[in-house]
N, C-alpha and C positions, 0 to 999 in steps of 0.2 A: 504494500500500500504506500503510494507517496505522500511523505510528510506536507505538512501543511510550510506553509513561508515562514523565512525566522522570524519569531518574535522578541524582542528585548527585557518582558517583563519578566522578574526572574517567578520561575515554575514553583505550583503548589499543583496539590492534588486537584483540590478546587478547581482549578485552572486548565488543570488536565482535560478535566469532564467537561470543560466549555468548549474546550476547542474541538475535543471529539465530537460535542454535541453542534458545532458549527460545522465540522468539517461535515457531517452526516447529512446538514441541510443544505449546504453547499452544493454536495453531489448528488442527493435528490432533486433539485430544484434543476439542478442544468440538465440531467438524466430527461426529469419531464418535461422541461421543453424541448426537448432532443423528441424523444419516443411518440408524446402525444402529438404534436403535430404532423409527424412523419406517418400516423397512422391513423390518421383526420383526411391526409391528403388520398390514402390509400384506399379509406373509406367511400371517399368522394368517388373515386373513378371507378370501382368496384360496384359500388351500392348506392340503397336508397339515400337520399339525402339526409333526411329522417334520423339515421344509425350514427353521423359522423358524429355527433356532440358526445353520445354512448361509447360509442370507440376511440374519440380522443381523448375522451375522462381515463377509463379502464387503463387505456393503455400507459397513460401518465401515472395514474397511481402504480401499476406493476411495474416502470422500470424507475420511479420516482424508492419504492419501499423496496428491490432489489439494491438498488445503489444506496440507499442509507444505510441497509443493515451492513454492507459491503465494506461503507464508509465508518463504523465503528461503531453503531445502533446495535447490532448483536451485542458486541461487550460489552454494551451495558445495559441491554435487556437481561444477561445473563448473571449479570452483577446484580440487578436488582432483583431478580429471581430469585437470587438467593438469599439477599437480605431480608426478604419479606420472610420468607420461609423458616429461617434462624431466626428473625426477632418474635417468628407466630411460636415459636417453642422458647421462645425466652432465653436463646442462645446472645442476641443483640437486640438495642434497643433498637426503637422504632426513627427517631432522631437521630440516624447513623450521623450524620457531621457535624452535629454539635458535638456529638460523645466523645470524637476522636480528635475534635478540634480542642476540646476540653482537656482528651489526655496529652496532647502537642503540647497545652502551654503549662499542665504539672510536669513536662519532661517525663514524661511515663513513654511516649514516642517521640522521634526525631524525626524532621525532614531530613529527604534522603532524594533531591531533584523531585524530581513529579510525584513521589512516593512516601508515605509513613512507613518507618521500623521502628520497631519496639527496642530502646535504647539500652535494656539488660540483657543479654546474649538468654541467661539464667532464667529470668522471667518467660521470655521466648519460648525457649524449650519446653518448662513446666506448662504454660498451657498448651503447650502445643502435644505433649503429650498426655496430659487429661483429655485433651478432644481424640485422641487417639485411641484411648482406653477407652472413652465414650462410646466413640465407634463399632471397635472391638466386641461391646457390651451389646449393642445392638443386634450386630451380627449374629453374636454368639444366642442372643433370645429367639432369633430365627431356627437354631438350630446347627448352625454352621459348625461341622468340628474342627477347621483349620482355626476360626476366627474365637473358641473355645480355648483349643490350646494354646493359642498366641497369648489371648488374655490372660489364660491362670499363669504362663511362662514370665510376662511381664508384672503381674500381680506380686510374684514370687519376689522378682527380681528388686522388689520397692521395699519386700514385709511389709507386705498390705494384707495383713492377716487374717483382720475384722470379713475383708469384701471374700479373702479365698475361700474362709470358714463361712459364710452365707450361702457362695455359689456351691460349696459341697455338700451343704447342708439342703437345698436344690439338687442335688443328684448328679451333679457335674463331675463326672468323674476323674478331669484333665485337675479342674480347681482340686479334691483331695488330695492327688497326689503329690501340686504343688505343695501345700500346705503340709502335708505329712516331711517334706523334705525340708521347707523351712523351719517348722518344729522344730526337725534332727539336728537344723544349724544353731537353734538356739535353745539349745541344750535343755528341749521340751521333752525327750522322751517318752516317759509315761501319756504324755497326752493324743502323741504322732501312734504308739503303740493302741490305746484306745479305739483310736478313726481305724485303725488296721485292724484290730481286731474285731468291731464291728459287722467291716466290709467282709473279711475272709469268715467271717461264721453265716453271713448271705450270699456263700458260695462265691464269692469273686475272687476268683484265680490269683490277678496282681497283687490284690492284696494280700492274700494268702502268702503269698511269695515273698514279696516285704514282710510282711511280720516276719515268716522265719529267718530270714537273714537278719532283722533285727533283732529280733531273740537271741540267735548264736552270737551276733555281736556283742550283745551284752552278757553272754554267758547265761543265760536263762535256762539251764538243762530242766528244772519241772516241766517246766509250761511245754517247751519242745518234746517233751516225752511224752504230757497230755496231749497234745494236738495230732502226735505222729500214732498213739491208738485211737483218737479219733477219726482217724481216717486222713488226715491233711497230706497233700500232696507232695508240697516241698519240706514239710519239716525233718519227716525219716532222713532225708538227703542232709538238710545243715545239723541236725542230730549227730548223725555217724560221725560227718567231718569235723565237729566238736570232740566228740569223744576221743575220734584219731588224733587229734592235737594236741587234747592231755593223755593221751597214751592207759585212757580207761578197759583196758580189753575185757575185764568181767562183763561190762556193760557192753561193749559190742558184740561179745559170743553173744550175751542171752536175745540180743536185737536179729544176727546173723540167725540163732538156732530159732525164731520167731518166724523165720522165711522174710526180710526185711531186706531186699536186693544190694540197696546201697550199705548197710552194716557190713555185710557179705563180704563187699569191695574193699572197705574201709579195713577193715578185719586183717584180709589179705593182703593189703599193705601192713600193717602196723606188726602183724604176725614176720613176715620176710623181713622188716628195719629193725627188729627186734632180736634175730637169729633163733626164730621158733620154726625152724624149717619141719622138724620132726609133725607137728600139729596144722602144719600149712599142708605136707603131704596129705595127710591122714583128711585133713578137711576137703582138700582136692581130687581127693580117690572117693571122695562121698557124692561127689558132684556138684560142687558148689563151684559157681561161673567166679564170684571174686577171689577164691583161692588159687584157681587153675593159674588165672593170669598172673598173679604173684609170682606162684610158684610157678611159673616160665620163663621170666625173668630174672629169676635167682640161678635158674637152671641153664642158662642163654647166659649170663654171666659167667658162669661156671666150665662153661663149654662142655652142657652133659649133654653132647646130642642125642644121643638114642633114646633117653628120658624125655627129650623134647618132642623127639619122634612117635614114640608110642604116646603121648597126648593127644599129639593127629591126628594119630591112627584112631585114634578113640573118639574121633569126632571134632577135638575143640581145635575148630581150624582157626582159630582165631592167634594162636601161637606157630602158624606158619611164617611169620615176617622173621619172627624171633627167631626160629629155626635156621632158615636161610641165612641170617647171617650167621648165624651159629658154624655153621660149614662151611660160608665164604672165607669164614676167619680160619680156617683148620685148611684153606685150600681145598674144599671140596666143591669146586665150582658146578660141576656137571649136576651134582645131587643136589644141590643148593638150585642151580637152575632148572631141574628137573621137579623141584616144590613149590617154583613162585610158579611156574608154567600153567601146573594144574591150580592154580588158586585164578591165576588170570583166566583160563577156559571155565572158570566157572559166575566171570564178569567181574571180575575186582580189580581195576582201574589201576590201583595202584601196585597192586601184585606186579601187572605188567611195565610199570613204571619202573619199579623197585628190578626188574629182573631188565630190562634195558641198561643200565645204568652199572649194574654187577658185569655185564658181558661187557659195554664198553671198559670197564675202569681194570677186568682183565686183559684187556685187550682179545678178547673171543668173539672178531668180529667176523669170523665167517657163522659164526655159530649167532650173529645178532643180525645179520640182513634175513634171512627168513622171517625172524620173529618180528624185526621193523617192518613188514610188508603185510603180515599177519596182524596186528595192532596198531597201524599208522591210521586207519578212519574212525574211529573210537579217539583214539588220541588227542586228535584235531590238529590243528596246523602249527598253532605256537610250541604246542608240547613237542611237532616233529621237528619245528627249526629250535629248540632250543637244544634236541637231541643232536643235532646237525652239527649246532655249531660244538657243543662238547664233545664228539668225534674227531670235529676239526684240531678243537683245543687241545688234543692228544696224538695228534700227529696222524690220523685217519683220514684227511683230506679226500683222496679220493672215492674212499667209503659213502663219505658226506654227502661227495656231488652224487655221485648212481643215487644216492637214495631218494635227496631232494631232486632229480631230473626224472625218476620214478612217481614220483609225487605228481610231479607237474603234468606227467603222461597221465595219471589218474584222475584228473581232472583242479586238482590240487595247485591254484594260480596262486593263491596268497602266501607261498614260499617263494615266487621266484626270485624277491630282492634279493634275498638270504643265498640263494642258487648263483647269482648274476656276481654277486661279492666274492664266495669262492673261488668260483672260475676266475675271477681277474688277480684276485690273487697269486694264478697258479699261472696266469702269462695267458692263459685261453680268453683271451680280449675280445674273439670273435662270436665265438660261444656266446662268451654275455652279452653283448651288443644285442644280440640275438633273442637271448631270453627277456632282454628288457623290453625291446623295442615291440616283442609280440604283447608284453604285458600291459604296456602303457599304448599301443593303438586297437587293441581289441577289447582292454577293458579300461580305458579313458584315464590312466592311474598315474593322479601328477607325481607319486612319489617316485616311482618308475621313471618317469619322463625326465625327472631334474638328474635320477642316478646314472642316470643314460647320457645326458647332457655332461655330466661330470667325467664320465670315462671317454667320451669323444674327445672332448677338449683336453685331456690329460695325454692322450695317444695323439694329438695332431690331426684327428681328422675332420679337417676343414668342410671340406666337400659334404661330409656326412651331417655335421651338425648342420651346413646351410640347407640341404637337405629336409633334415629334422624341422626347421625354424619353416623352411615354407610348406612343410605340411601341419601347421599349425602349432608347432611349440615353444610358448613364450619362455620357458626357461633358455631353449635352444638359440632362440632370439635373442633372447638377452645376453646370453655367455657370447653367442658371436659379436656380438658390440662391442661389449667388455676387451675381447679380441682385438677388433679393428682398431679403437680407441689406442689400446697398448701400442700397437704398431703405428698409432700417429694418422692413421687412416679414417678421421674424427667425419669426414666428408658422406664416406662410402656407408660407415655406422650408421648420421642421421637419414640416407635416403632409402638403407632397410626399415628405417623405424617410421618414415612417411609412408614405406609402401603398406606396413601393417596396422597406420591409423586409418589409409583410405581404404581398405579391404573392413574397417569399423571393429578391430582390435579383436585380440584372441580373449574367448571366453574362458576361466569368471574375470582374467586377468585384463579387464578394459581400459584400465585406467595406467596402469605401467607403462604401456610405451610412449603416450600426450609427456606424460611425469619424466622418464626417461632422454625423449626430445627435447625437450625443454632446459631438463640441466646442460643438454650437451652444449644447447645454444643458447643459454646465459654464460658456460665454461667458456663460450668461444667469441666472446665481447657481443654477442648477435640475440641482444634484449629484446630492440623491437621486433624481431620474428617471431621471439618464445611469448610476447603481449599476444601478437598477431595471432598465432596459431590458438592461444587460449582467449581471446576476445571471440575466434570463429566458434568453437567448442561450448562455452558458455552461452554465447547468444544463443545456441542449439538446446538450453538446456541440460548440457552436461555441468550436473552440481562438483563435480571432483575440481575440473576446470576454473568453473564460478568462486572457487573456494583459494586455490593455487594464482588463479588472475587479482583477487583483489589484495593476498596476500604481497604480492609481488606489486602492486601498485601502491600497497601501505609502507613498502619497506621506499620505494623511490620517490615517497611526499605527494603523491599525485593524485591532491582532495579532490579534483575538480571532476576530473574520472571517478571517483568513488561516489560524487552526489550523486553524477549522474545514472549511476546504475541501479546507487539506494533509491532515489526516486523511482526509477523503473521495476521496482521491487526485489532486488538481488538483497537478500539481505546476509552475504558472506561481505560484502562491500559495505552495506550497514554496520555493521559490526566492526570493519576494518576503518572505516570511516571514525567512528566514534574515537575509536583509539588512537589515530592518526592526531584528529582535534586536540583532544586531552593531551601529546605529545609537544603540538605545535601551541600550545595553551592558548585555545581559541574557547574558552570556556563560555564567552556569551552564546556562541552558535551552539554548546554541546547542550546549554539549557535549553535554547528555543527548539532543538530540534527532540530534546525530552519533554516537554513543552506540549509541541503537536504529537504526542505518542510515540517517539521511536524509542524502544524496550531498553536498544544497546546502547545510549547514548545516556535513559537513564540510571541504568545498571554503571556505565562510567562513572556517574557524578555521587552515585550513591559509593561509590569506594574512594572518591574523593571527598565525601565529609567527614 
């Protein structure tokens, strides 16, 4: 929107609203004598005589009330819209500029150019965050749980205690739990306990689960012995790991011999760190799942394979990882690989992870490409290039590539950076070239495209990357500049980078080569061209241009170009305009033109009081 003419009177708010409210009727008035007569005369030749009076009214009011709102009538229909609204709920009076002209002269707000601030940063904030809470509150009465949790989160964060205990007391379940944790900050215990214990005895899980870890924090073993025969969920669980902590084993057998899962567990350790191997067997040969595991780990320390193995054999395969290294470590690789195998065919992920990684770090890599080919789709791609590269990183190189060029045959594209980097490693420059150049023109992949670019221009091939560059690749593009430049060939650079503005730039990369031309020819003393080129560009609407053209007119003092475009509505020149003023301390124009509404100019004057 173009500013109105400078004015000399220095800006208030006040003043603001007149001018908007003049410039509105301004540009109604000339609209409708424009529109209505133009569609008076239109009437007349068309139609009955009769209609013209009708048709030149109508028409004047429709482009007379388009061009007012246009002209600043919306912002402050929309400002008043809301003031009515906040003072019908008692948010503001109804005498909005007496109020605020009243808080202007206690210094409660500052003129700030065309604008009121509120002169204590502190003040600011605090209501600005009650009306936020406010907000939040509303929301939250709709139902909102984002706008629920926000509020109990910020509630919390005040010890606003009175409002979280209301909203939980309301059923809000986000507010108790703030509350329960502010409580625990301020060494309310008993009362955080209370709200918990309430919620977990009407079956709510979280709470359930808070209390017992609040209980075992405090050492509460009654109460967690009460809760865990009444059935509670997590208490059996922070029960046991209480008891394992003071090292009570009376109390965990009798929890264990109860059939109490996690005692079981807890037991099995505390039995094995104890050296009560003799009662960890004896409880493990009874069947009990947290004895087994103990005692496999004692036994897997031990190196008592065959003990580990008849566990196995006995079903608890869950001491097969243990095993396996149990034998890696005695050199039994084969039998060792021979037990992650079957845990892997029976879908355990990491069995076959764990059994990759033994065969590499043996070096058993004949014995590890079958099972890489057997396991590589389950895998997934990061898991094979991570494999890759740790083959590499042991001197398997060519293991690496067959496996990852395997991959890529399977349909497997998102290794083939990982693929394209070995190879060049290994001097197979052509190879990669290859694998890149299919990855990045078949599947659009600029990471591809720039790694490709990298290996062209590092081997010299000229021919290839211009190549590359004219079938569309701006990395390719740019390294060959980069190029030309080096070699002083600054000419030949800017009229590739002309030919790929006028073909209207490589996509998403539109705006790099205007950017790119332009340094070359500010580098090359050749200003007015880089104006020229971004004067064409912006006039176009190219915002990138608009933005770099007024920059570059701010930095060479050139207000006169800047009105002109702020007028014309550029508001990257608006903005640069502003600062330019404020630089060349032309401060009456930065008022007048804050004055007639330009934002940027009062936003300057406002960091200048």
């Amino acid at each position: 929107m173009p500013w109105a003419a400078a004015r000399t009177e220095h800006p208030t708010p006040r003043l603001t609203f007149r001018a908007n409210h003049r410039n509105a009727v301004l540009a109604a008035t000339r609209h409708a004598l424009i529109g209505g007569p133009a569609f008076a005369l239109g009437a007349l030749v068309t139609g009955p005589p009769g209609r013209v009076a009708a048709v030149s009214g109508a028409a004047a009011l429709v482009y007379a009330g388009a061009a007012a709102f246009g002209a600043g009538w919306w912002t402050w229909t929309r400002f008043r819209i809301i003031h009515l609204f906040l003072a019908a709920r008692g948010k503001l009076p109804w005498r909005l500029w007496a109020f605020v002209e009243d808080a202007h002269l206690r210094q409660v707000l500052r003129q700030a150019g065309s604008a009121w601030q509120f002169r204590h940063a502190l003040l600011q904030d605090h209501l600005a965050d009650a009306y936020y809470l406010d907000h939040l509150g509303g929301r939250a009465k709709l139902g909102g749980p984002r706008a629920r949790l926000e509020l109990a989160r910020l509630l919390g964060e005040r010890g606003r205690i009175d409002e979280l205990r209301a909203r939980a007391d309301q059923g809000d379940g986000f507010a108790r739990s703030a509350l329960v944790g502010l409580l625990r900050e301020q060494g309310k215990i008993g009362e955080a306990m209370a709200i918990l214990r309430e919620q977990a005895d009407a079956d709510n899980l979280h709470a359930a689960y808070g209390l017992a870890s609040l209980l075992a924090e405090q050492g509460l073993m009654s109460e967690l012995h009460a809760r865990a025969e009444a059935g509670d969920l997590f208490a059996p669980q922070e029960l046991a790991n209480l008891l394992e902590a003071q090292g009570r084993l009376d109390e965990l057998r009798a929890l264990a011999d109860a059939g109490v899962e996690y005692a079981a567990s807890a037991l099995g350790r505390l039995l094995a760190a104890t050296g009560r191997h003799e009662e960890l067997r004896t409880r493990a040969e009874a069947g009990e799942g947290g004895a087994v595991a103990a005692l496999a780990k004692v036994l897997a320390e031990q190196g008592r394979v065959e003990e580990l193995r008849a566990l196995s054999e006995a079903g608890w395969r869950m001491v097969d990882r243990l095993l396996a290294d149990a034998l890696a470590a005695q050199d039994r690789v084969e039998e060792a690989a021979a037990v992650l195998r079957a845990r892997a065919d029976d879908g355990h992920r990491d069995a076959a992870d764990q059994l990759i990684e033994l065969l590499i770090e043996r070096g058993r890599i004949q014995a590890l490409m079958p099972v890489l080919a057997e396991y590589a789709d389950p895998r997934g791609p990061e898991a094979n290039i991570a494999t890759a590269e740790r083959m590499a990183a042991l001197g398997h190189v060519e293991e690496a590539i067959a496996f990852l060029d395997a991959r890529i045959e399977a349909g497997d594209q998102l290794v083939a950076l990982s693929l394209a980097g070995l190879l060049a490693a290994q001097g197979r420059v052509d190879e990669a070239i290859v694998v890149l150049r299919t990855r990045a023109h078949r599947w659009n992949d600029v990471a591809a495209d720039s790694q490709l670019t990298r290996l062209l221009a590092e081997h010299g091939r000229i021919e290839e990357l211009q190549a590359q560059s004219d079938a569309g690749s701006w990395s390719a593009t740019a390294k060959l500049v980069d190029l030309l430049v080096e070699q002083g060939r600054t000419e030949d650079a800017m009229e590739i980078l002309r030919g790929v503005i006028a073909r209207g730039g490589i996509a998403p990369f539109i705006w790099q080569p205007v950017n790119r031309l332009v340094e070359l020819l500010i580098g090359a003393g050749r200003l007015d061209e880089a104006l020229a080129l971004l004067r064409r560009r912006a006039d176009a609407d190219d915002p990138y241009a608009s933005r770099e053209l007024a920059r570059l007119l701010g930095l060479e003092g050139n207000a006169d170009e800047l009105r002109a475009r702020a007028a014309a509505g550029d508001a990257s020149a608006a903005s640069e305009l502003a600062r330019v003023l404020d630089e060349q301390g032309l401060t009456h124009e930065l008022r007048a033109r804050a004055d007639a509404g330009d934002p940027y100019a009062a936003r300057r004057l406002g960091r200048m009081s």
